[in-house]
BAKOLDREN-345706 format. One record per residue: residue number from 1; x, z negated, y negated of N, C-alpha, C in turn; residue in one letter. Coordinates in Angstrom, 2 decimals, decimal comma. Example, Ala and Ser with C-alpha at 12.3 -4.5 7.8 and 13.67 -1.06 7.14 Angstrom:
2
- num/n_c1/n_c3/n_c2/ca_c1/ca_c3/ca_c2/c_c1/c_c3/c_c2/residuo
- 1/13,19/-7,80/5,69/12,30/-7,80/4,50/13,20/-7,80/3,30/a
- 2/12,85/-7,08/2,25/13,67/-7,14/1,06/12,90/-7,87/-0,03/s
% end
This chain:
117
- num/n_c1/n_c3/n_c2/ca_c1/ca_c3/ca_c2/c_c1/c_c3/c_c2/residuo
- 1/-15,07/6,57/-20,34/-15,87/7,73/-20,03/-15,67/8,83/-21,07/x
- 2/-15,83/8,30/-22,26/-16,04/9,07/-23,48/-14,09/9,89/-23,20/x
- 3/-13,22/9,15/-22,79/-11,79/9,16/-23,05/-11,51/10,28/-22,03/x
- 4/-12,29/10,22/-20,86/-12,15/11,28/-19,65/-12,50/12,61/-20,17/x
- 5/-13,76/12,52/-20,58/-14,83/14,22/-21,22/-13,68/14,31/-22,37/x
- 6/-13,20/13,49/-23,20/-12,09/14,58/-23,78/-10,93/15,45/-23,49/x
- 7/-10,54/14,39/-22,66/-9,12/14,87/-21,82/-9,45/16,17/-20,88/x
- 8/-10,41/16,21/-19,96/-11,06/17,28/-19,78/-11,01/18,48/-20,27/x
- 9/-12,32/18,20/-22,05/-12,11/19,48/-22,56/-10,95/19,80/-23,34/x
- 10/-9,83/18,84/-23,62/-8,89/19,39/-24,29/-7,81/20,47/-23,32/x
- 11/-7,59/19,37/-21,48/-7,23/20,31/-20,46/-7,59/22,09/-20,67/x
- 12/-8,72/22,08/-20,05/-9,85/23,03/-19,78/-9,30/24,26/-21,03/x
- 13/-9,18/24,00/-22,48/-9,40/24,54/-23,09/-7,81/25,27/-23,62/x
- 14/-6,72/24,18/-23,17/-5,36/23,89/-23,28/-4,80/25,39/-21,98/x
- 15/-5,57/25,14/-20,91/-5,07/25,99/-19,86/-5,87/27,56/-20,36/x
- 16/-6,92/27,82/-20,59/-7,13/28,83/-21,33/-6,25/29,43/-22,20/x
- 17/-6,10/28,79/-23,04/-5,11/29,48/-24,48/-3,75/29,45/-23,61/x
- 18/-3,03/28,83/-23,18/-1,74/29,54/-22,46/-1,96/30,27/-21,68/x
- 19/-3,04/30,57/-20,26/-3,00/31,90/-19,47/-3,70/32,67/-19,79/x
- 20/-5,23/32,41/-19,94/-5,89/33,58/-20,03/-6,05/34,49/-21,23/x
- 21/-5,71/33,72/-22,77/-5,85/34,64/-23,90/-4,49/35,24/-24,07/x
- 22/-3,03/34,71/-23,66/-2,50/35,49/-23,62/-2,31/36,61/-23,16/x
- 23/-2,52/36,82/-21,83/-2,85/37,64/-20,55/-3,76/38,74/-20,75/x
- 24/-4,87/38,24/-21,54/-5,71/39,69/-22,31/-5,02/40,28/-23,21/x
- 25/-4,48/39,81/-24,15/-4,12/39,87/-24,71/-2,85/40,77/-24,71/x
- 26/-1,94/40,37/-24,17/-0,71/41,36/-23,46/-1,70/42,85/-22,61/x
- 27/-2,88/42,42/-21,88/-2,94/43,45/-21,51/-3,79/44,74/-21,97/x
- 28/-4,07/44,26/-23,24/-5,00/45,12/-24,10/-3,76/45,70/-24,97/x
- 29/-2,56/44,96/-25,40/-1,90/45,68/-26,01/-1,03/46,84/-25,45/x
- 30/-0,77/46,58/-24,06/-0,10/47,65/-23,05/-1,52/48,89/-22,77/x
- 31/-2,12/48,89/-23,09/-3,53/49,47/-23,00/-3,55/50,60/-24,10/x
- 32/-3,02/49,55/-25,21/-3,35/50,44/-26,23/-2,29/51,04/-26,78/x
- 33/-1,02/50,89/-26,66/0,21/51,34/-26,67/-0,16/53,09/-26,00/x
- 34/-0,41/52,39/-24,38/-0,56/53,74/-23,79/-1,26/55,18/-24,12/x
- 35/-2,17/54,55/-24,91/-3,44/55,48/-25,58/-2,60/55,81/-27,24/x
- 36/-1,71/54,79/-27,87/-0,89/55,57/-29,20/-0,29/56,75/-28,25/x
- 37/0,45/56,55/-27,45/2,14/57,64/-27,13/1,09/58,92/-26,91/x
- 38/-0,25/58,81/-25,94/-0,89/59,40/-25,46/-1,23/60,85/-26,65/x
- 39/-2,15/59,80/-27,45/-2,81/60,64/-28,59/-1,87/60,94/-29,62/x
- 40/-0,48/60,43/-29,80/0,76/60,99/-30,63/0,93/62,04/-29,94/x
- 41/1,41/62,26/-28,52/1,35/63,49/-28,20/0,56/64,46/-28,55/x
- 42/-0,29/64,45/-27,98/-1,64/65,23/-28,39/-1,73/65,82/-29,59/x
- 43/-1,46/64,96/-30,47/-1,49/65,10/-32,11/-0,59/66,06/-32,39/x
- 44/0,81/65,66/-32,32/1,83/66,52/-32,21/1,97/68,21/-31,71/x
- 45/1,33/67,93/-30,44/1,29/69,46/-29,83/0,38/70,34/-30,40/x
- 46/-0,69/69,56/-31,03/-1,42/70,34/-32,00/-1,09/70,83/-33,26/x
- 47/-0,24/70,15/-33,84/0,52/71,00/-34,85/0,90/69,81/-35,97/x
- 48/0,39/68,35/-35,76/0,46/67,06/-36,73/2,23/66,77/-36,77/x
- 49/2,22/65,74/-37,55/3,83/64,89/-37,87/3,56/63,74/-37,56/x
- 50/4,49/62,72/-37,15/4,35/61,68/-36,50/4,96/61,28/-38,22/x
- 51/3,56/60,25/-38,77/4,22/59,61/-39,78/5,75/58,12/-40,12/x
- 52/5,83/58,02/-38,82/6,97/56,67/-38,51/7,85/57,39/-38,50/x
- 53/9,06/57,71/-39,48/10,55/58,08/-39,57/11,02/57,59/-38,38/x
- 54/11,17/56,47/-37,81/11,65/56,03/-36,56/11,08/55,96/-35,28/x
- 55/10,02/56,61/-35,42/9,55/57,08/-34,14/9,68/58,51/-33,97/x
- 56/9,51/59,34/-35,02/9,53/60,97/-35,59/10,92/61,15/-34,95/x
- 57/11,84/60,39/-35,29/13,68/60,52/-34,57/13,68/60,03/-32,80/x
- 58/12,72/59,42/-32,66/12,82/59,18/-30,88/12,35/60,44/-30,48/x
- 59/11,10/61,05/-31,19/10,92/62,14/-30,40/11,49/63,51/-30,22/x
- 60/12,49/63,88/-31,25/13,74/64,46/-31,15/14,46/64,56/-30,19/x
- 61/14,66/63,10/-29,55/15,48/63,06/-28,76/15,12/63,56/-27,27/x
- 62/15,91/64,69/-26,60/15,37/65,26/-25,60/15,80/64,98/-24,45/x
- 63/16,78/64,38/-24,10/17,30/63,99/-22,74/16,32/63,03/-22,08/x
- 64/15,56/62,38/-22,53/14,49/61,27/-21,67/13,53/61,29/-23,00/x
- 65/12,48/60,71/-22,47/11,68/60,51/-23,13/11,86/58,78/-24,05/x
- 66/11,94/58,85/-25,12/12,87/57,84/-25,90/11,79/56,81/-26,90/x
- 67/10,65/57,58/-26,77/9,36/57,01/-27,65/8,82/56,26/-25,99/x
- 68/8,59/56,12/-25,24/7,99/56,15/-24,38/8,73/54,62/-23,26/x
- 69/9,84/54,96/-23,19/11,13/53,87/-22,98/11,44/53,23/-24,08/x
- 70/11,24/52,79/-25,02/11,06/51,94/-26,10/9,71/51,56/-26,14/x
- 71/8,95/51,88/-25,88/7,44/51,62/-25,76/7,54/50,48/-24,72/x
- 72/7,89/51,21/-23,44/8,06/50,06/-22,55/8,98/48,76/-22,41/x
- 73/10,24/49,17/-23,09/11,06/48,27/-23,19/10,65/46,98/-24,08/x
- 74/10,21/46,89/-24,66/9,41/46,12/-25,90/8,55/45,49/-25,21/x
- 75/7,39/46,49/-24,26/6,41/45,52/-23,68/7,14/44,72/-22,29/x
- 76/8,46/44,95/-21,80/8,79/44,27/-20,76/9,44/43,21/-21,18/x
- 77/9,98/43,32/-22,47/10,47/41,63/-23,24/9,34/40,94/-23,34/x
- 78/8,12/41,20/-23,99/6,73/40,64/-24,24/6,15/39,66/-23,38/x
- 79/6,42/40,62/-21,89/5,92/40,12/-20,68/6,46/38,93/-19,93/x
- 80/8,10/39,25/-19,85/9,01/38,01/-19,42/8,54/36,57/-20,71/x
- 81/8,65/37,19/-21,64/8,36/35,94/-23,00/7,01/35,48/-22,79/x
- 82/5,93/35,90/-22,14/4,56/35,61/-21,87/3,89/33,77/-21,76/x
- 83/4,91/33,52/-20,53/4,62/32,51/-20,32/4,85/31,00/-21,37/x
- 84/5,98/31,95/-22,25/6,49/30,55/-23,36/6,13/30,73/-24,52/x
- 85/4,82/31,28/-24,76/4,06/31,74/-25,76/3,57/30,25/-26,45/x
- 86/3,56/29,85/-27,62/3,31/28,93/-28,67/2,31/29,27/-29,39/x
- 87/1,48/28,51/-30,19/0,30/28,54/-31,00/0,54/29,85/-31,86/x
- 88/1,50/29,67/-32,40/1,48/30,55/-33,63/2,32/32,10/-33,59/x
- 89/2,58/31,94/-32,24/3,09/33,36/-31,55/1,58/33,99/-31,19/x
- 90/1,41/33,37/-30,39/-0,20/34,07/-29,90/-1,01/34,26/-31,14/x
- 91/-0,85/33,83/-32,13/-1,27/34,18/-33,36/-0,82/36,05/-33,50/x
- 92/0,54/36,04/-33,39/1,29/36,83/-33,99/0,73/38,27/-32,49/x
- 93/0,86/37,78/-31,47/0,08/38,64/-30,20/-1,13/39,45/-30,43/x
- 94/-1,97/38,26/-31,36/-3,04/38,51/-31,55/-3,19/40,04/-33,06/x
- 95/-2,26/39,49/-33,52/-2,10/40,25/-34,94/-1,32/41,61/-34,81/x
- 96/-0,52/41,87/-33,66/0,13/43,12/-33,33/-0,93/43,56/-32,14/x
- 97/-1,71/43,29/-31,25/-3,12/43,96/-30,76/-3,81/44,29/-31,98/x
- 98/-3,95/43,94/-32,72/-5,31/44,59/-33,82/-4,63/45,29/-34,49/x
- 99/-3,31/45,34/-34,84/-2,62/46,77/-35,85/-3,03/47,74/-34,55/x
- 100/-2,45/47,21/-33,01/-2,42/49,02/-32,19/-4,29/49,42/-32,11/x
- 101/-4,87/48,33/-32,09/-6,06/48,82/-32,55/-6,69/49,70/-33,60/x
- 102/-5,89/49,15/-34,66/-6,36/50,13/-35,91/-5,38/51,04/-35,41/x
- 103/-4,42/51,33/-34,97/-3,94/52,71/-34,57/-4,55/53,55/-33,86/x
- 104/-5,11/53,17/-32,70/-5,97/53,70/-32,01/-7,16/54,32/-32,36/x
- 105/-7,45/53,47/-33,12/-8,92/54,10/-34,05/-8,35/55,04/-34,89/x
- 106/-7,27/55,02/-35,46/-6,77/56,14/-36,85/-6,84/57,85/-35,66/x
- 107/-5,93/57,58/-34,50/-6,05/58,54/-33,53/-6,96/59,08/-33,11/x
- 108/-8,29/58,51/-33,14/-9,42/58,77/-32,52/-9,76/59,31/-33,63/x
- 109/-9,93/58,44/-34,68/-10,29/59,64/-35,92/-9,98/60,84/-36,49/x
- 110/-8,72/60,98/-36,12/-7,29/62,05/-36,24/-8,37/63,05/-35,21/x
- 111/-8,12/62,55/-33,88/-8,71/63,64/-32,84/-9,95/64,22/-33,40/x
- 112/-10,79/63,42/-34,28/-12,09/63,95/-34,25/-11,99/64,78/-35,35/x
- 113/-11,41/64,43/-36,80/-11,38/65,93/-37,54/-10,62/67,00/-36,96/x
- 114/-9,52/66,62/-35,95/-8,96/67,76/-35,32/-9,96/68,82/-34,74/x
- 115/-10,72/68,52/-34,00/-11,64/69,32/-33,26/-12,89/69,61/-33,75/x
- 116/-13,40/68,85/-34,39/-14,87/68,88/-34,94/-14,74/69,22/-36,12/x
- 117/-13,89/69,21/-37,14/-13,82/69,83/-38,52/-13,72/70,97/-38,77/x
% end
């Protein structure tokens, strides 16, 4: 009995961490990606510098949009790789969502002395 309720919650808890925290996870970071390129723009047209040397050179580039298609290209490797996600990758999932987080917040803060200062 005791041998079943474990197997159970180890199942239960086993199928969680491979679909569903990855899956937020991927989709909070495509979330928040969208909201960097967004508010880099923004920033930019207002008169800011994009502090990443290697992003500052994508946006140079004028034939396509090159920050934007690298943005995506990155999250469409992410996505195919999704399903063969390991303990200590989803670690690493977890740890590149909270940098675009603190990016997001730096932007939001950016926006707000922009306008309100």
């Amino acid at each position: 009995m005791i041998q079943n309720f474990l197997y159970e919650k180890i199942s239960e808890r086993t199928l969680c961490r491979w679909f569903a925290v990855p899956a937020i996870l991927w989709a909070l970071l495509v979330s928040l990606n969208l909201v960097d390129y967004f508010a880099t723009l923004h920033a930019l047209s207002n008169g800011c510098r994009e502090l990443n040397p290697f992003v500052a050179s994508l946006f140079q580039i004028e034939e396509f949009n090159a920050v934007l298609a690298t943005k995506l290209f990155f999250l469409a490797i992410l996505f195919v790789l999704l399903p063969f996600i390991k303990s200590w990758q989803l670690d690493l999932l977890a740890i590149a969502t909270f940098i675009y987080l603190a990016v997001v917040t730096y932007h939001a803060y950016g926006t707000y002395l922009l306008h309100f200062m």
